[in-house]
C-alpha positions as YAML, in Angstrom:
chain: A
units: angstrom
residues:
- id: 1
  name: UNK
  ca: [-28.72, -1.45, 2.55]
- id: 2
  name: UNK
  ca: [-27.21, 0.80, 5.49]
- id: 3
  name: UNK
  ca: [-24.23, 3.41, 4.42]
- id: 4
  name: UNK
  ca: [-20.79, 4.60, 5.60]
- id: 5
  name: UNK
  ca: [-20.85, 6.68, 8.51]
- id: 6
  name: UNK
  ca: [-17.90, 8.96, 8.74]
- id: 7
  name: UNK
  ca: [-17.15, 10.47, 12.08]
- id: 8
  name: UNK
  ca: [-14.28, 11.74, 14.03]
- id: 9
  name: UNK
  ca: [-14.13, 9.14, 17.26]
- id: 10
  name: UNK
  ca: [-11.95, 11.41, 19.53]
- id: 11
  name: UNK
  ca: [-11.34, 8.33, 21.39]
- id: 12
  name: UNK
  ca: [-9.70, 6.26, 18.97]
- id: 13
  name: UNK
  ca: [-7.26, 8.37, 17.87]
- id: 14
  name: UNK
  ca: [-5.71, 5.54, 15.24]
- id: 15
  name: UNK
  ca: [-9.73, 5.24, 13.89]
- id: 16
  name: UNK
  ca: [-10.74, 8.11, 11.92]
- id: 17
  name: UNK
  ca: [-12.72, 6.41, 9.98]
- id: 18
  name: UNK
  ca: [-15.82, 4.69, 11.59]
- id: 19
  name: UNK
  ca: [-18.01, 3.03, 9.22]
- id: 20
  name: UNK
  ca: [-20.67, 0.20, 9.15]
- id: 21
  name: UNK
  ca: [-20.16, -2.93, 7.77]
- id: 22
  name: UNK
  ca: [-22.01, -3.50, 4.59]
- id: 23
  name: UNK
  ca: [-21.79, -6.80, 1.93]
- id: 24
  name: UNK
  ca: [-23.60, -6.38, -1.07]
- id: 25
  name: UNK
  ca: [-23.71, -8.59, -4.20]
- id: 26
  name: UNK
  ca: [-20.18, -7.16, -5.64]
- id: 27
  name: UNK
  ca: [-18.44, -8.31, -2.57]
- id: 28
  name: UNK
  ca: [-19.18, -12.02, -3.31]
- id: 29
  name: UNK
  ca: [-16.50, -13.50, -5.38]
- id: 30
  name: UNK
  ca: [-16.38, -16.19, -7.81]
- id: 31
  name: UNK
  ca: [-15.80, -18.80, -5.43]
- id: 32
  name: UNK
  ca: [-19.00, -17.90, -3.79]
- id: 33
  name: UNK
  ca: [-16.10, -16.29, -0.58]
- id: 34
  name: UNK
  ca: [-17.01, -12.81, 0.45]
- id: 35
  name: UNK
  ca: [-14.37, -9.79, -0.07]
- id: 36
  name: UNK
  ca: [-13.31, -8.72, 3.51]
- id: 37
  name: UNK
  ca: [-14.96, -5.40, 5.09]
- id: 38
  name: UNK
  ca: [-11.00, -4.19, 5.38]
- id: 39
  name: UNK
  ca: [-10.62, -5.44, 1.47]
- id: 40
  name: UNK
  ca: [-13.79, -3.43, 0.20]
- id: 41
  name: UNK
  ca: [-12.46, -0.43, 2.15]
- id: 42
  name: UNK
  ca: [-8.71, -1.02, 0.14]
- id: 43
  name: UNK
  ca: [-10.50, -1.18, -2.86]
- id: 44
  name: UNK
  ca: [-12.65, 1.50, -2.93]
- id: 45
  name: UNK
  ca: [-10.20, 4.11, -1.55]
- id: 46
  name: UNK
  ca: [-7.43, 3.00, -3.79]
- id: 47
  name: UNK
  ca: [-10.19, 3.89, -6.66]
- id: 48
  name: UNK
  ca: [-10.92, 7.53, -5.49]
- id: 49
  name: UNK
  ca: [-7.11, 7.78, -4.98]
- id: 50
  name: UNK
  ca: [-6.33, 6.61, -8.44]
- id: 51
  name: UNK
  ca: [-8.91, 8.21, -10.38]
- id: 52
  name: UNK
  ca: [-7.26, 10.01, -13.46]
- id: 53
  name: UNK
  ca: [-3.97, 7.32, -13.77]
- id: 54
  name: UNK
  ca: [-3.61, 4.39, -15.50]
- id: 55
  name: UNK
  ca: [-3.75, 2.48, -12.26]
- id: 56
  name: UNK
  ca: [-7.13, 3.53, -11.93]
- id: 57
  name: UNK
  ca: [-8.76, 0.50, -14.30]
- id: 58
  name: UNK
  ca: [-7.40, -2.07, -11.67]
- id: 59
  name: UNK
  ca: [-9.75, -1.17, -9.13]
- id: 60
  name: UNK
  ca: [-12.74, 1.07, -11.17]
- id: 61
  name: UNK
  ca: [-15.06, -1.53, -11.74]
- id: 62
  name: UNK
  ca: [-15.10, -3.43, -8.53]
- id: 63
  name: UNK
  ca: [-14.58, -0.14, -6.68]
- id: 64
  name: UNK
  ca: [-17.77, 1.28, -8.36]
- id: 65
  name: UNK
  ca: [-20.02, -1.96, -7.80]
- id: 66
  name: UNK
  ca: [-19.07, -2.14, -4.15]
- id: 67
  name: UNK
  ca: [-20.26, 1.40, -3.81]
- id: 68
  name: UNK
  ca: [-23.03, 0.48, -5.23]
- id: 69
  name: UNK
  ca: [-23.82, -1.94, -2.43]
- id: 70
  name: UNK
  ca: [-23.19, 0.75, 0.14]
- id: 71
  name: UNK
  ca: [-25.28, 2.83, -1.16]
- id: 72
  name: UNK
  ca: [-28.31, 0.80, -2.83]
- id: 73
  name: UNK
  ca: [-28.33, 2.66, -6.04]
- id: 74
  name: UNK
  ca: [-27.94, 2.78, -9.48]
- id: 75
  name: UNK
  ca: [-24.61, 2.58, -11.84]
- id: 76
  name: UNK
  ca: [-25.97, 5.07, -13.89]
- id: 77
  name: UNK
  ca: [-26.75, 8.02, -12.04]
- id: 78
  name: UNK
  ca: [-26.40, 9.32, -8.39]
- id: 79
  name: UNK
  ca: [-28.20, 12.92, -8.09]
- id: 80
  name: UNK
  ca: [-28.06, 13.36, -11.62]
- id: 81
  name: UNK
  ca: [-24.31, 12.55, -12.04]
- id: 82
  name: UNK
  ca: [-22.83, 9.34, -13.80]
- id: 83
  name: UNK
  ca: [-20.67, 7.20, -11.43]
- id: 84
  name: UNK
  ca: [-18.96, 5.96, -14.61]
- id: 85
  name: UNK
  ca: [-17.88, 9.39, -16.01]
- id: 86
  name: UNK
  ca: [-17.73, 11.45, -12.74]
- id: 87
  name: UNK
  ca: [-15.84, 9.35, -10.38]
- id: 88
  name: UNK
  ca: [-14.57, 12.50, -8.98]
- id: 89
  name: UNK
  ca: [-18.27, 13.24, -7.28]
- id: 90
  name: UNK
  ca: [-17.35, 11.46, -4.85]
- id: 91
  name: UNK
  ca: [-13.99, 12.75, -4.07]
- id: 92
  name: UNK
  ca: [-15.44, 15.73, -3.03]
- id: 93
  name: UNK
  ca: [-18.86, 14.25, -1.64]
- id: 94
  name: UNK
  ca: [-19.74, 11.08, -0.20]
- id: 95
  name: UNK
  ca: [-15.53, 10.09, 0.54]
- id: 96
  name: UNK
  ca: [-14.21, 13.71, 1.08]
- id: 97
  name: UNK
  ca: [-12.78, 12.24, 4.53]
- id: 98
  name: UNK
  ca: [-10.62, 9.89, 2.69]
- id: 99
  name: UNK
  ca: [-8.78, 13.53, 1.34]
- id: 100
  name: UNK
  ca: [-9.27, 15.85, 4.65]
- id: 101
  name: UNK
  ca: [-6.03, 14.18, 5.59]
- id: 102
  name: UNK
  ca: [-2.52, 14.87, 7.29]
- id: 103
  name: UNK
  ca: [-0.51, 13.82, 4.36]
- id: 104
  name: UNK
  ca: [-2.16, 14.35, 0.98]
- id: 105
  name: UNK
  ca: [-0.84, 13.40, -2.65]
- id: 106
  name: UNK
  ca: [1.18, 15.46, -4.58]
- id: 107
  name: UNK
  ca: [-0.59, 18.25, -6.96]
- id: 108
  name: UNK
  ca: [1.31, 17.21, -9.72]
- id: 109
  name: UNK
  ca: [2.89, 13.85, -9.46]
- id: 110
  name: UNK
  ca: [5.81, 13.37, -11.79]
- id: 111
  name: UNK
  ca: [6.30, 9.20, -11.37]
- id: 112
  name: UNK
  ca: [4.21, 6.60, -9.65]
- id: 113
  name: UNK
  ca: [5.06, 4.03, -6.99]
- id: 114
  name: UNK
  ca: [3.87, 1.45, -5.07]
- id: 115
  name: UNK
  ca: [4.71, 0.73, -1.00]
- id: 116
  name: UNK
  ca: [4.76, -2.58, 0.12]
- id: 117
  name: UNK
  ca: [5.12, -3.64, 3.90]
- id: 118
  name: UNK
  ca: [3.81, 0.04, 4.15]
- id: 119
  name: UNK
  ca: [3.87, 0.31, 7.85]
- id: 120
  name: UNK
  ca: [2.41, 3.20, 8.61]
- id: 121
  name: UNK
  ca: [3.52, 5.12, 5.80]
- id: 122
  name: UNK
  ca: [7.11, 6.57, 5.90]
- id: 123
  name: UNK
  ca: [8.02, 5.28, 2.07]
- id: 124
  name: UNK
  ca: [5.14, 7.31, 1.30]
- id: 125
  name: UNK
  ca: [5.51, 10.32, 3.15]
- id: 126
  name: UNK
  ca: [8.50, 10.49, 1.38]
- id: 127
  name: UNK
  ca: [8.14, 9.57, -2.13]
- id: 128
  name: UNK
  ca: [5.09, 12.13, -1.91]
- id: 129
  name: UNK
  ca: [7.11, 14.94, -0.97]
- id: 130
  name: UNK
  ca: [9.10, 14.53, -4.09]
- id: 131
  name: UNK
  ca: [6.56, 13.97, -6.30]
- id: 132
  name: UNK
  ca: [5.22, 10.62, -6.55]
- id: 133
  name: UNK
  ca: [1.54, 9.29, -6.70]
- id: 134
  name: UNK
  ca: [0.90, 6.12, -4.76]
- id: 135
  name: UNK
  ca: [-1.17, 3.93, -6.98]
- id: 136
  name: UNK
  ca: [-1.07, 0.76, -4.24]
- id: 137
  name: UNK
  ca: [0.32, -0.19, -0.84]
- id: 138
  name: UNK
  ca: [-0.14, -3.11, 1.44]
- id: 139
  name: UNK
  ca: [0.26, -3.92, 5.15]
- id: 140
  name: UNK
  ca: [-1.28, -7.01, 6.94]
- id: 141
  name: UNK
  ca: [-1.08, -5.58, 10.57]
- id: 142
  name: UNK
  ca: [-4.52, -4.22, 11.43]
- id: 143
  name: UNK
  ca: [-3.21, -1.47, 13.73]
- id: 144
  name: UNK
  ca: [-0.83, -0.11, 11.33]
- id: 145
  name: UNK
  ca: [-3.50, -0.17, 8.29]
- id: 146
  name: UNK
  ca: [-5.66, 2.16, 9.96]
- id: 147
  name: UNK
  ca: [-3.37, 4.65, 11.30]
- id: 148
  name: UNK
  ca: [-1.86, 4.71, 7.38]
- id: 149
  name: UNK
  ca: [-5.86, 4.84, 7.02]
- id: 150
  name: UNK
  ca: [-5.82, 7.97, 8.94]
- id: 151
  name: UNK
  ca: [-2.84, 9.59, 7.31]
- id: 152
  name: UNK
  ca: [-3.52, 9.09, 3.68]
- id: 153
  name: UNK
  ca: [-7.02, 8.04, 3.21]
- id: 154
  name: UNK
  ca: [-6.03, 4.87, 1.93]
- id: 155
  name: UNK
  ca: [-6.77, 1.37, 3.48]
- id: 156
  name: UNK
  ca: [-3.73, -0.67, 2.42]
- id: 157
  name: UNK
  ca: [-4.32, -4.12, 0.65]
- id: 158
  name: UNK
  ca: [-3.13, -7.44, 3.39]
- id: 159
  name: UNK
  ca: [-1.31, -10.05, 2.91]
- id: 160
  name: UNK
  ca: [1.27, -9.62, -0.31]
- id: 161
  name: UNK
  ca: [1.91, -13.22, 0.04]
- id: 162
  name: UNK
  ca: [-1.49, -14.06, -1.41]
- id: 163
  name: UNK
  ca: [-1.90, -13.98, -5.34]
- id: 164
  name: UNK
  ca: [-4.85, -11.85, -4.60]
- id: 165
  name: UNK
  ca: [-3.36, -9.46, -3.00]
- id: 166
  name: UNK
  ca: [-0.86, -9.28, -5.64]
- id: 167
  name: UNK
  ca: [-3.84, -9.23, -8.49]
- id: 168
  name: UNK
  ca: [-4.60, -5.53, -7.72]
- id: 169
  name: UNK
  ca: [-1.34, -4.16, -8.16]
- id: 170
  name: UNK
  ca: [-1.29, -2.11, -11.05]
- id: 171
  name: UNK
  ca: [0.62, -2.94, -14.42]
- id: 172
  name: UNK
  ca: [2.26, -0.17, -14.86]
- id: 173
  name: UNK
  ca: [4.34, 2.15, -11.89]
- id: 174
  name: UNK
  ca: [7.00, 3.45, -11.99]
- id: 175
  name: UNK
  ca: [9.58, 2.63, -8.05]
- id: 176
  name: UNK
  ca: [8.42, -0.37, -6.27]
- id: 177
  name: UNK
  ca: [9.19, 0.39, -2.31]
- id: 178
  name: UNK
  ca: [9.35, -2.20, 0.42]
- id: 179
  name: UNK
  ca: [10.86, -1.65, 3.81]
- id: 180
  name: UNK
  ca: [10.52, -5.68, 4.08]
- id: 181
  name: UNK
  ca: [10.44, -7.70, 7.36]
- id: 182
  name: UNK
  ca: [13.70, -6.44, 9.49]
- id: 183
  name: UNK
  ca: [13.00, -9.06, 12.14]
- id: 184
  name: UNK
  ca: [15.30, -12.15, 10.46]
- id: 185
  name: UNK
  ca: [18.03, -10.10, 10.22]
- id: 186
  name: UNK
  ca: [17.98, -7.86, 13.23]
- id: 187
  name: UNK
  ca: [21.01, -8.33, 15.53]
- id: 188
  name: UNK
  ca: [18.02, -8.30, 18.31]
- id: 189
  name: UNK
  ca: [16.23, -11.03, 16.90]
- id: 190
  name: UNK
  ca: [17.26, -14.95, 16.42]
- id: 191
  name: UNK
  ca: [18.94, -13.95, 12.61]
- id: 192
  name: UNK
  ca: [17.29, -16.86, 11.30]
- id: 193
  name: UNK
  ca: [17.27, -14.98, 7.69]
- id: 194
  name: UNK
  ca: [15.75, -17.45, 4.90]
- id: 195
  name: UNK
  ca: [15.14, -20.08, 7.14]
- id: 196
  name: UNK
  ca: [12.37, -17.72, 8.85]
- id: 197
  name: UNK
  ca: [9.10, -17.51, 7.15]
- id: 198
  name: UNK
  ca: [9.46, -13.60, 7.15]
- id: 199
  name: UNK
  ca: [12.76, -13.73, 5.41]
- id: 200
  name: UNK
  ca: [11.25, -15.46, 2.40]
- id: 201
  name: UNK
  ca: [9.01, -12.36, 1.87]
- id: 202
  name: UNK
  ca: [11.94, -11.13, -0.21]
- id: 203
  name: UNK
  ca: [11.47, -13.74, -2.78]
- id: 204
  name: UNK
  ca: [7.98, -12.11, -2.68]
- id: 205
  name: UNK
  ca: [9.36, -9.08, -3.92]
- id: 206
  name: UNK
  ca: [10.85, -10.68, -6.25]
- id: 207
  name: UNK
  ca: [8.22, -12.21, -8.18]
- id: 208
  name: UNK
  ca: [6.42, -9.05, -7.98]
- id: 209
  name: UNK
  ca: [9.67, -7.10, -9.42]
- id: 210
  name: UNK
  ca: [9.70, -10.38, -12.16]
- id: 211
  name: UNK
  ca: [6.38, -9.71, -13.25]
- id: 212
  name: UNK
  ca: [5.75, -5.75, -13.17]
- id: 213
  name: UNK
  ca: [9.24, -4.76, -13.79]
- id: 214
  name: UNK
  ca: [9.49, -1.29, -12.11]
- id: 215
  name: UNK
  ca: [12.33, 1.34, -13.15]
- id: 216
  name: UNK
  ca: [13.39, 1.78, -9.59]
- id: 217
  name: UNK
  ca: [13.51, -0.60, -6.74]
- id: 218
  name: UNK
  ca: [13.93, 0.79, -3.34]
- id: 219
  name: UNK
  ca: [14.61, -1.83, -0.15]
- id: 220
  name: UNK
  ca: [15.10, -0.79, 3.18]
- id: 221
  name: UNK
  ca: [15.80, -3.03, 6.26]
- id: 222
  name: UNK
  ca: [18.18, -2.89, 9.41]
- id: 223
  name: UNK
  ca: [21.74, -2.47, 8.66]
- id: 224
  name: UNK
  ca: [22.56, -5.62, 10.74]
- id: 225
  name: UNK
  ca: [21.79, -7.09, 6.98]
- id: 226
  name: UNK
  ca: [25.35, -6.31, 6.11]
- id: 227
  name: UNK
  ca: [26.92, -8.65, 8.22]
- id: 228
  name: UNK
  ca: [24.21, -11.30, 8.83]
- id: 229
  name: UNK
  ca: [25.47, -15.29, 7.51]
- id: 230
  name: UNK
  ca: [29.08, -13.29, 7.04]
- id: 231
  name: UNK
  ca: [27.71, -11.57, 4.52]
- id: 232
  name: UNK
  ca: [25.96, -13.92, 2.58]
- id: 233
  name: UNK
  ca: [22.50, -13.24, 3.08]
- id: 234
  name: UNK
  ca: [23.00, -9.99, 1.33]
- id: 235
  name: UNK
  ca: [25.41, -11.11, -1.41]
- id: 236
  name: UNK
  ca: [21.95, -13.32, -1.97]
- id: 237
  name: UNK
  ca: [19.52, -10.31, -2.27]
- id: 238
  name: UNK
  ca: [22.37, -8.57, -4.60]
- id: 239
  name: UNK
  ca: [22.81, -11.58, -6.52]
- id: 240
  name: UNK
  ca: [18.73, -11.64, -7.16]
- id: 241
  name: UNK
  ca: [18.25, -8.05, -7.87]
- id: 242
  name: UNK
  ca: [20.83, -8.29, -10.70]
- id: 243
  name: UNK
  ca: [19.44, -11.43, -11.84]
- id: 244
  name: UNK
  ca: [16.19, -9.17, -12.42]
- id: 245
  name: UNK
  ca: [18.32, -7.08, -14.77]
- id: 246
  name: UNK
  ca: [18.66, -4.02, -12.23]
- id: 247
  name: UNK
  ca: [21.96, -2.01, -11.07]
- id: 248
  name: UNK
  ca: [22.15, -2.24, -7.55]
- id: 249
  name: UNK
  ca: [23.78, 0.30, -5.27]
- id: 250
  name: UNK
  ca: [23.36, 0.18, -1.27]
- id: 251
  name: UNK
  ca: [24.22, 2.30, 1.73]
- id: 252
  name: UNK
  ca: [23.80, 2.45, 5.59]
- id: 253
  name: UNK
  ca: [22.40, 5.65, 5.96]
- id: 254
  name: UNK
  ca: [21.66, 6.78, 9.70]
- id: 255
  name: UNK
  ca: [18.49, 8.82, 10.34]
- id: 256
  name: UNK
  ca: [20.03, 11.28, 12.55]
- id: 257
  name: UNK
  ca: [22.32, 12.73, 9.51]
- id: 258
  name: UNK
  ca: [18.84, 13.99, 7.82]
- id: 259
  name: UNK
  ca: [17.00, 15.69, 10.63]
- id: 260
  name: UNK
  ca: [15.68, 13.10, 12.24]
- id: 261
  name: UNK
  ca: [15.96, 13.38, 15.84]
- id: 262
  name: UNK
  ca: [16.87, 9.40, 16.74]
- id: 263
  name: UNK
  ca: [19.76, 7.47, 16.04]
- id: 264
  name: UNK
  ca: [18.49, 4.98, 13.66]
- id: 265
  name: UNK
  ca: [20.60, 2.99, 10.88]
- id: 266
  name: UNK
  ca: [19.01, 1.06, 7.95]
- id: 267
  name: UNK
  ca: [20.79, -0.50, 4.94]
- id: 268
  name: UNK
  ca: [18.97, 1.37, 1.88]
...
């Protein structure tokens, strides 16, 4: 059935993963469509990353058959240890790479969180250095999923607009993160807001925030978001949030007043 090959390609520095392409019988879905190579890889890292929370029944089952198929063997038993009972085997075996990386999780995590429009992984840089566990992220640009590949060991999920994207997000989390398309509302773009197609990826937020209800929601975007339609478009986003039953605070905070060495503004 073939197997992942993991090797360090020196000259693809955003690639540290280099694997084959397998499709077995678990990545065939209902619909008779197959899972994506990129889909199978989000699914089966976001398993060995979630082994031993809650989140981790949203992607054990499929993330265990579609091992399976890599691997041509049985559910039972791989050299004498149960896949079922042991998923941490392969933590430290066949998917160590996805945990020799820059920016492991926390030891001891003290609240959960999820990072949408992940980029290539500043949300989660942070939230880990304070003590969260990331139980799900997604990002649809192929360039920035693998470098956030090659930083955490995770392949983020694609497109959040799709309900199957949004069917593996876990049930229960704790902050929902989303430094959501800037580009409507940058003062270097055209400022279409709502009307652009990228601007309506709020509302996507939204339904997720609806449906999961997190204890903390944290936005980010450009601070041009302040003044963009006079103010209305974020009187709109305020309005919403509250509507959702949350408290809503917001600053612009500038990255060079935290040790960051650039001059960069966002409305948090």
């Amino acid at each position: 059935m073939g197997e992942f090959d993991f090797l360090m390609n020196e000259d693809i520095s955003l690639n540290k993963f280099v694997v084959n392409e397998v499709y077995g019988p678990h990545s065939v879905m209902e619909d008779g469509e197959l899972i994506s190579f990129d889909e199978q890889m989000a699914i089966i890292s976001h398993y060995l990353h979630n082994i031993g929370y809650k989140s981790e029944d949203k992607y054990k089952r499929l993330g265990i058959g579609l091992i399976e198929d890599v691997y041509d063997i049985k559910p039972e038993k791989v050299d004498n240890i149960s896949v079922v009972s042991d998923g941490y085997y392969y933590q430290n075996s066949l998917f160590k790479d996805f945990f020799a990386i820059p920016f492991p999780a926390c030891a001891s995590p003290k609240f959960t969180f999820i990072d949408l429009f992940a980029g290539i992984g500043g949300f989660r840089i942070a939230l880990q250095r304070v003590g969260g566990q990331c139980v799900f992220s997604s990002e649809w640009e192929p360039q920035a999923q693998k470098t956030y590949m090659a930083n955490f060991g995770d392949m983020p999920f694609g497109d959040i607009t799709k309900e199957r994207t949004k069917s593996f997000i876990p049930d229960e989390f704790d902050v929902l993160c989303a430094g959501f398309p800037c580009q409507p509302f940058s003062i270097s773009g055209k400022q279409k807001g709502f009307d652009d197609t990228r601007g309506t990826l709020f509302f996507d937020i939204c339904q997720i925030i609806n449906q999961k209800k997190p204890k903390v929601v944290f936005l980010e975007n450009v601070k041009h978001l302040v003044h963009h339609d006079g103010g209305n478009t974020l009187r709109t986003i305020l309005d919403k949030l509250s509507e959702l039953g949350y408290s809503v605070t917001w600053k612009v905070l500038n990255g060079a007043d935290f040790g960051v060495p650039q001059n960069r503004e966002r409305i948090i």
